[in-house]
N, C-alpha and C positions, 0 to 999 in steps of 0.2 A: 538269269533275267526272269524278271516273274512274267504268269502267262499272262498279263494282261496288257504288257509289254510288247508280248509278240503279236498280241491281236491287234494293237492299236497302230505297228509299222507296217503288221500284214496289210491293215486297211489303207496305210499309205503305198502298196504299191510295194515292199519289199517282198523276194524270194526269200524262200527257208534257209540259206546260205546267207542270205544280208541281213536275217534277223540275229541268227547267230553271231555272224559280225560286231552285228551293233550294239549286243552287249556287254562284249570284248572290249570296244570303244569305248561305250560311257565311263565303264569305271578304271579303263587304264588312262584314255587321253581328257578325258573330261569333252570340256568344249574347244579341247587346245588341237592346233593342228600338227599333223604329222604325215611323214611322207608312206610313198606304197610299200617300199621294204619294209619298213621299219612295224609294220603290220605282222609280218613275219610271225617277230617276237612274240608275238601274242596265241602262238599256234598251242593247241592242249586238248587233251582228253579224244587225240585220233584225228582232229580238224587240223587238213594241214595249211601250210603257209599259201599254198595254191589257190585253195579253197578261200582263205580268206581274202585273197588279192579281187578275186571273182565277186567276193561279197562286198565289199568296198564300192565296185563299182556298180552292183546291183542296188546302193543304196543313193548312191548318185543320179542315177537315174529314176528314183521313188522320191529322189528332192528333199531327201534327209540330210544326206552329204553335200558340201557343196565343195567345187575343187580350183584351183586358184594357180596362175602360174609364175613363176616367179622369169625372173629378165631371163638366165640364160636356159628357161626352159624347162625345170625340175619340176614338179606339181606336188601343191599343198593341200589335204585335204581333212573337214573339218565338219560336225553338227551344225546344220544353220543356227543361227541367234535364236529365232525365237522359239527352235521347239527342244533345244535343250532341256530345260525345266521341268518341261512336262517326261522327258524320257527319264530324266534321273528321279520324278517324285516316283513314277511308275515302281523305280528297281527299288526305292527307299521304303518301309513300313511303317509302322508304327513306333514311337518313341514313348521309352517306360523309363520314366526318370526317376531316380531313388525317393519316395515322397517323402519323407524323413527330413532329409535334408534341404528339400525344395522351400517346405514348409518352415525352415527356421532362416531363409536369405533374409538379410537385411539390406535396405534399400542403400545403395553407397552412394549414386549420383544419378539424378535426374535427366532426363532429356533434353537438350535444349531447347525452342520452341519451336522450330525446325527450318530448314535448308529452303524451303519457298518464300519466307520473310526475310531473310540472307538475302535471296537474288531479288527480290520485291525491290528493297530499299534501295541496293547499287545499280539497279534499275533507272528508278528515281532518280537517283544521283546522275548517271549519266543523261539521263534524258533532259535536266536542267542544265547542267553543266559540261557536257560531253569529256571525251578524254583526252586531254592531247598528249603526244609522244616527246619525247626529248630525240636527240640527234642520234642519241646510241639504239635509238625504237624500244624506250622503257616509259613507263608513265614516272610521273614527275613524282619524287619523292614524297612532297607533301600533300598531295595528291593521293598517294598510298598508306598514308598514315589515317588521311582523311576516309576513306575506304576501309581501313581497316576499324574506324569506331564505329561503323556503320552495322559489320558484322558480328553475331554473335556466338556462329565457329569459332574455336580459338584453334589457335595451331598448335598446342599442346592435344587436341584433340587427334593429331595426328601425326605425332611425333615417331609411332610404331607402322608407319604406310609408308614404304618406300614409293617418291614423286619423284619424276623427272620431268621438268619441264624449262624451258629457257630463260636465261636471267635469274637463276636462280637465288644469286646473292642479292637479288634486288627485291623480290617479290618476298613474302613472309607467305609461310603453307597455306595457311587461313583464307590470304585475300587470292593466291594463285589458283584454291580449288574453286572459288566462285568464280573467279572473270571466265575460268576454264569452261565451268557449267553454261554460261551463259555464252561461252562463245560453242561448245557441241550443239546447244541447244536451239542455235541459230539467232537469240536472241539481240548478240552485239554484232555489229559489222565494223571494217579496219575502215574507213576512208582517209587514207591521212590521219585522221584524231577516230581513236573509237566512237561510234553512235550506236543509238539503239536502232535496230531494224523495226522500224514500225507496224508494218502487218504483220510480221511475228508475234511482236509483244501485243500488239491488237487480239492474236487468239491466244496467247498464252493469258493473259490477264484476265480472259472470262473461263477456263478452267478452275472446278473444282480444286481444293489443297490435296485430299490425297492422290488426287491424277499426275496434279505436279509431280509429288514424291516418289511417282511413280515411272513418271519419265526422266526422273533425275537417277531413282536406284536402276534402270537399266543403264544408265551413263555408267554407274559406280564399278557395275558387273562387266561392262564392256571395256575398262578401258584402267581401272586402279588396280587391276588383280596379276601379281608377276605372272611368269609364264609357266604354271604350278599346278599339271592337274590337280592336285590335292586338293592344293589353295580355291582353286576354283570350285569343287568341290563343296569343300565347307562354305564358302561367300553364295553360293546358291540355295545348298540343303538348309540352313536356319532360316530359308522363307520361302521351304516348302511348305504343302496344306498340311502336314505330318507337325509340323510347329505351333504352336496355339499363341494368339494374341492375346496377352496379358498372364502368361500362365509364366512364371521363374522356370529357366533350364542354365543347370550349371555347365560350363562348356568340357569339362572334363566327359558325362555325362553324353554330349553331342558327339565325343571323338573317339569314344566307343559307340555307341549307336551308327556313326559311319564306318568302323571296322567290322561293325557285325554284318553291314551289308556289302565291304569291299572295293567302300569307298575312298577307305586308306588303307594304305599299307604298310610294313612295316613300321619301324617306330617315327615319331616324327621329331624330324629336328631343329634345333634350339630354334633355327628363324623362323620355322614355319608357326610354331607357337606362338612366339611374339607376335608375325603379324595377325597370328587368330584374332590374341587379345587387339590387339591395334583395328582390326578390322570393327571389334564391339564399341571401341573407344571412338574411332571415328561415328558408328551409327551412333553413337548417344550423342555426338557434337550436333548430327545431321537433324535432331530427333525424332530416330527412327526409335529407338530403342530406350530403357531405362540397366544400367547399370549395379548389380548388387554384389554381396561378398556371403558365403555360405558359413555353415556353422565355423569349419574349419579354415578361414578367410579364401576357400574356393572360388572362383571369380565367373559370375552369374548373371545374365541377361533377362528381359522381357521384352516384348514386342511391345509399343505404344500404339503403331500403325503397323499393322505389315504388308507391306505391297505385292497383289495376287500375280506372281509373275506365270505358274502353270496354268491361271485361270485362262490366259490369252487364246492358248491355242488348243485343239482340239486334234481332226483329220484334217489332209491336205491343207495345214497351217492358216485355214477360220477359224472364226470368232466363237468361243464358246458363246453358249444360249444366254450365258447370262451377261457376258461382254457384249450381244447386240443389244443391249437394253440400253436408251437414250440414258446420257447421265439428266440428274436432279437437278433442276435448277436453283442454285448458290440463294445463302440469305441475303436479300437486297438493299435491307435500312439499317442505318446506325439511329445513333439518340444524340439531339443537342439540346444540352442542358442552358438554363439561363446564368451562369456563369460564364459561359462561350464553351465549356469542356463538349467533346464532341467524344461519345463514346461508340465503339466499334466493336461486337460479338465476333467474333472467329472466325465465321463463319460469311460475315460479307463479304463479297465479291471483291477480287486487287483490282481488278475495271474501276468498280466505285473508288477504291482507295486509290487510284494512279490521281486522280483528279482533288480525292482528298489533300493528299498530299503535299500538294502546292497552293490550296487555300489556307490550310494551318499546319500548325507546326506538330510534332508527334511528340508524345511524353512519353509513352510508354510504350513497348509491342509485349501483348502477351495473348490468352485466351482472351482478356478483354482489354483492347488499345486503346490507350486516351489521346487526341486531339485537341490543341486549342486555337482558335480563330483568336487575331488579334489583328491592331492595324499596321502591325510590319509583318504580319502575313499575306496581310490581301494586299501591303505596296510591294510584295515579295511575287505573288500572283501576277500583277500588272505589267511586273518586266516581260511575262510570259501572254501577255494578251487576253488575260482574263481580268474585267472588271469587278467590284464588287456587285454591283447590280449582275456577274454571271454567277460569283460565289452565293450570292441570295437565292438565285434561282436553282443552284444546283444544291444547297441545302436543304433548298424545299421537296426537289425531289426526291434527293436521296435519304431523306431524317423519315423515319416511322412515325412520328408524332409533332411534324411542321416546327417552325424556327420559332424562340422565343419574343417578343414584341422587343424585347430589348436589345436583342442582338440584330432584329431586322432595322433597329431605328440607327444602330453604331453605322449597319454598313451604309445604310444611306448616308449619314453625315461622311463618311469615309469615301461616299464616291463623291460628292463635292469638294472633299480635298486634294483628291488621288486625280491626276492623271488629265488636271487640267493642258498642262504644258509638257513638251517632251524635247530633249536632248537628241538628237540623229546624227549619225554619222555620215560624210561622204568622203569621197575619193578626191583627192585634190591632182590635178595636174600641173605640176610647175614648171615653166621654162627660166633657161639659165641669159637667154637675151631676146628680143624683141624680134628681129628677126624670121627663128624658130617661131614665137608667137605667131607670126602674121603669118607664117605657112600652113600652122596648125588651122588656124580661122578660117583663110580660105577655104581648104580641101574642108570643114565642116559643112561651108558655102548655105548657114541656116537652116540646117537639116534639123538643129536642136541636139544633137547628139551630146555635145558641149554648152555648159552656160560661164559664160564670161567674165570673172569676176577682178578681174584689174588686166595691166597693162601686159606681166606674165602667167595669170594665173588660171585654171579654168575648173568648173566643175563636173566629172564626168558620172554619167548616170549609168547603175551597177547594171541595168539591161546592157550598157553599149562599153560593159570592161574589157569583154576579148574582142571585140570589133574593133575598138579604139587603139589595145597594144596590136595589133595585125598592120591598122593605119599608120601607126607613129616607125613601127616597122618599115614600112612601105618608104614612107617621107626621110629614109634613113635619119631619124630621129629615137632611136630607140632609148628606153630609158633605164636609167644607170644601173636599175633593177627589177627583178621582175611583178611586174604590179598585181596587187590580189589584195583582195575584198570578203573576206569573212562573213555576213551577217551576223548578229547575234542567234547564239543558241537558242530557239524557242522550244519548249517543251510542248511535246506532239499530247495533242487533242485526240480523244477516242470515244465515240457513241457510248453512251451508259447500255444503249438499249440493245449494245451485241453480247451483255454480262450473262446472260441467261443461255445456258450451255444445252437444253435439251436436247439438240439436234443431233449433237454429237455423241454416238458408242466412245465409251472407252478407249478402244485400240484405236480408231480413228484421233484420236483427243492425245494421246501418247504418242502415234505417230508423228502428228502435225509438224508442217514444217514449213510455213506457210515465205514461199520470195523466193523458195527452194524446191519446187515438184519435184516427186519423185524420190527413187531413192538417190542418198546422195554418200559420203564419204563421210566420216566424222571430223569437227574441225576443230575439236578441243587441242591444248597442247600439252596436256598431261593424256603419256598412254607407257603404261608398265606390263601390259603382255607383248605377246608378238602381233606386229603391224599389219597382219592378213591386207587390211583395207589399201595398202598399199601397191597389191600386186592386180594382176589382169585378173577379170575373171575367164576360167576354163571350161568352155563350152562343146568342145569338140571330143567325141566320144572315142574310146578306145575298143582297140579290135583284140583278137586274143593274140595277133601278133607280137602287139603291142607289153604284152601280160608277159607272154612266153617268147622271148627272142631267139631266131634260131628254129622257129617252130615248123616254117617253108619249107627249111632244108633237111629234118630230117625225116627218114623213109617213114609214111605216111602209115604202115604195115604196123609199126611199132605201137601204135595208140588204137589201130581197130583191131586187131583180135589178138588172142592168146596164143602165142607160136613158139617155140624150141630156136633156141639162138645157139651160138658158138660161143665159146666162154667170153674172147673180143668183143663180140659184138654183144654180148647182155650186158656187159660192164659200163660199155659205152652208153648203153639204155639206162643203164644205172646212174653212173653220172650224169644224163641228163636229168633224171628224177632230181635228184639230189640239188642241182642248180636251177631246177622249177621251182624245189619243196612240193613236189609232189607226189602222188601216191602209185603204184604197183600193184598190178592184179599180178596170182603167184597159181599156178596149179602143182601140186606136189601129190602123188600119190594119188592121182584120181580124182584130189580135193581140189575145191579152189577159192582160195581166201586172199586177201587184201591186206596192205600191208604199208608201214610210211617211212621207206629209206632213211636213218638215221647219218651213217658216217662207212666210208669203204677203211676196211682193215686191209693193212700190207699183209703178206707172207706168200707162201705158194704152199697152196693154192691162195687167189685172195678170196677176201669173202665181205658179207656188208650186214650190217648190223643192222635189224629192221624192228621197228614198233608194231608189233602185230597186230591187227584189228580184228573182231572188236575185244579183245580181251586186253591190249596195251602190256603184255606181254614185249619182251626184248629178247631176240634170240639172233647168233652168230650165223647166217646163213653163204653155204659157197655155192657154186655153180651147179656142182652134183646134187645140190638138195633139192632141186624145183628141177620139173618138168618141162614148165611153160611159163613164157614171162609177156605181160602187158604193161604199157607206160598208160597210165590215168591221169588222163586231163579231166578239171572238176567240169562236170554239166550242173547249168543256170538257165531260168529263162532268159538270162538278159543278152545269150550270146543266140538263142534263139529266133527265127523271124526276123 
């Protein structure tokens, strides 16, 4: 682990034992969790398995680890989320890619125009039309068809991404990874029929575009990646600072560059390559990325955008300097042309376009989106409570260069046409005889709750729908079925004037989570590593009893000083080393050197095979070869004070 690595865990708080740990960790577990044995394994060059159990939870307690328990009690422990990135750019250097070959990629497929106009538009969609469920709780086929013209991920885009997620033969990849983003990202809520969460989509919609893609590629890292150190691995290192935005790297190239720093290890096989490539094929769907082929048809990437994921954190998991900095506030005007085309830079605000969007119809989404106002868009508007006299007013705002006289003069004749008269719905109450009638009338007794409109008929006002079935209950009248009243769907209205994001750092603007305080659970239902989110978190600290079981009962003599044992009794000292993995202090000869129990050898005499320190020498040793024997328990400050 390079020393800038150590200095930067040192600052958080880890012991010289947990630094060494933890870059044992980065490049064996990734960010993937693993239990306290299994730490073991990791033991090399005289550090033994002891040592690192001690270091584990010296980094738990510096808040680098976090540890997690599972129901019947086993403990998982893992990198927190966010400073992953920054520990791996750390071990990671620099990248020397063949330029040779860099310089003759050709470009194979472009990016798409990316993953924030994906969820923009089904956005939209839902916030007109919400979603409703079928009986089996799947959305309506056509419905899904309808959703899927809307996006322009294809599911070929991710055809090499192992998804798991429910209903699977109903949903197509494509439309499963958006509802998924927009349901982690808090933006859809289930009520019976999907809707959009409106304070959410309130602050997601005055977000910058690359912030989006910025709290979308942590969805991607959190939650589409098997359970793969490797894999995770690679899905982080191509958007470390070591990677250059808009520079060609062929991925051959990237998977030596991570074996050079022992990121991978031995050779990889067939799947994990596949999902490499699959991993680049999906960012080009996202448009994260552009796609090329090298001299040799080598399969070669660039960054369009790359999202700063080590820029986040720094020490004790702040904002780096440049992450406090208020983001920019977004371009705010489009242009209406005197044809009705409304055109829209890239760069405006989805605030402005949420509202666009239901005065005109969209022709095109690209760097530059076309709109056109017509009069079945503004009678399309009206079902949604916006008049043309609001679509006038909010052209006027939002247009750079005011409305043209001819389109200001259509909407006025358009609001003399529109919206004189309207069609409403009520709730009818019918009785099956006269009788029931005149019971129901009484107990109204002119309250108005009821208006009366024939001899069985009544109309009930949508304020007094559950008070009325409670009544009709009451009057043992209930009726044949259970009554409910829908409104129409009205598409939620949002201030233009919250589009202007200054206020908000970065991380704050990525955390967001607004209906939702706090931290909360992920609520996506695509998740392909292992389910950490699931379990308790583990807050209760461990003792060394805990570490070394058995530690109370044996003679306390054995661990504080150097003494002369009986053959029995050093053996027994020995096996317990051996079932700590711990280490032996040895006097032989006057000498006195240290030493890490490998394995006891049978015979008679017996004897134990020890890794010598510090030379990592191996030698046969029996009872008559040592003078003096001590059991070594590792010292840490964290068992200290």
């Amino acid at each position: 682990m390079q020393s800038g690595t150590f200095k930067w865990a040192e600052e958080l708080g880890a012991s010289e034992l947990g630094m060494r740990t933890l870059g044992l960790i980065v490049q064996s577990y990734a960010g993937q969790p693993f239990k306290l044995e299994q730490i073991e394994k990791l033991a090399r060059d005289g550090i033994s398995g002891a040592e690192l159990r001690i270091g584990v939870l010296s980094l738990v307690k510096s808040g680098i680890l976090c540890a997690v328990k599972k129901t019947w009690g086993e403990r998982l422990y893992f990198i927190t989320a966010p400073l992953f990135p920054r520990l791996q750019a750390c071990i990671l250097g620099p990248v020397y890619p063949h330029e040779e070959a860099v310089n003759r990629v050709s470009l194979e497929r472009e990016g798409r125009p990316g993953i924030e106009m994906d969820l923009f538009r089904v956005l939209v969609w839902i916030g007109q039309n919400g979603l409703l469920i079928t009986a089996k709780g799947t959305i309506h086929q056509k419905t899904i068809s309808r959703l899927g013209g809307l996006i322009q991920l294809a599911a070929d885009d991710l055809k090499h991404i192992p998804l798991h997620y429910p209903h699977k033969e109903v949903y197509p990849a494509n439309t499963a990874v958006v509802l998924d983003l927009l349901l982690a990202l808090g933006l859809i809520e289930r009520r019976g029929s999907w809707t959009v969460n409106e304070p959410a989509v309130a602050e997601w919609l005055r977000l910058p575009s690359d912030v989006m893609r910025l709290a979308v590629y942590k969805q991607l890292l959190t939650r589409y990646i098997p359970a793969d150190p490797s894999l995770q691995h690679y899905a982080y290192a191509i958007s470390t600072e070591h990677i250059q935005e808009g520079t060609w790297y062929l991925l051959e190239d990237i998977i030596c560059w991570m074996k050079g720093y022992h990121m991978l290890t031995g050779p990889l096989a067939e799947g994990q390559t596949t999902f490499m490539l699959g991993w680049l094929e999906m960012l080009c769907g996202l448009g994260f990325v552009d796609l090329g082929l090298g001299e040799k048809g080598q399969a070669a990437f660039r960054w369009r955008g790359k999202p700063k994921l080590e820029g986040q954190i720094t020490t004790a998991g702040k904002a780096d300097r440049n992450f406090e900095q208020p983001l920019a506030p977004v371009e705010r005007k489009f242009y209406v042309q005197p044809d009705f085309e409304i055109l829209v830079p890239s760069g405006v605000s989805y605030l402005l376009r949420w509202e666009l969007e239901l005065f005109a119809q969209g022709l095109t989404y690209d760097a530059m989106s076309v709109y056109k106002i017509s009069r079945e868009s503004t009678a399309h508007a009206l079902k949604h409570r916006r008049t043309p006299a609001d679509a006038a007013a909010f052209l006027e705002q939002g247009s750079a260069s005011g409305i043209p006289a001819n389109l200001r003069s259509a909407l006025e004749q358009w609001g003399r046409e529109l919206g004189r008269t309207s069609i409403e719905e009520r709730v009818l109450l019918r009785c099956s005889d006269e009788e029931a009638a005149e019971r129901i009338n009484r107990y109204d007794g002119g309250q108005s709750k009821l208006e009366r409109i024939g001899p069985l008929d009544f109309i009930v006002h949508e304020q007094d729908l559950k008070e009325m079935y409670k009544v009709l209950n009451h009057l043992d009248l209930t009726p044949r079925k259970t009554v409910h009243s829908e409104s129409a769907i009205i598409y939620p209205r949002f201030d233009p004037a919250l589009q202007a994001a200054g206020d908000l750092s970065v991380e704050e603007a990525v955390e967001i989570n607004p209906g939702h305080p706090g931290p909360r659970e992920p609520q996506g239902w695509i998740f392909s590593g292992t389910a950490i989110h699931i379990y308790e978190r583990d807050e209760e600290p461990l003792s060394l009893a805990d570490l070394f079981p058995g530690s109370e009962e044996i003679p306390q003599a054995w661990c504080k000083e150097l003494r002369s044992y009986h053959a029995s009794t050093a053996k027994a000292l020995i096996q317990q080393a051996l079932a700590w993995r711990t280490k032996i202090r040895l006097g032989i000869r006057g000498k006195v050197t240290e030493g890490l129990p490998i394995r006891l050898l049978n015979g008679n005499p017996w004897k134990v095979q020890v890794l010598m320190l510090p030379s990592l020498q191996s030698q046969d040793l029996s009872h008559s070869d040592w003078d003096t024997l001590q059991l070594l328990l590792p010292e840490d400050p964290y068992f200290k004070g």
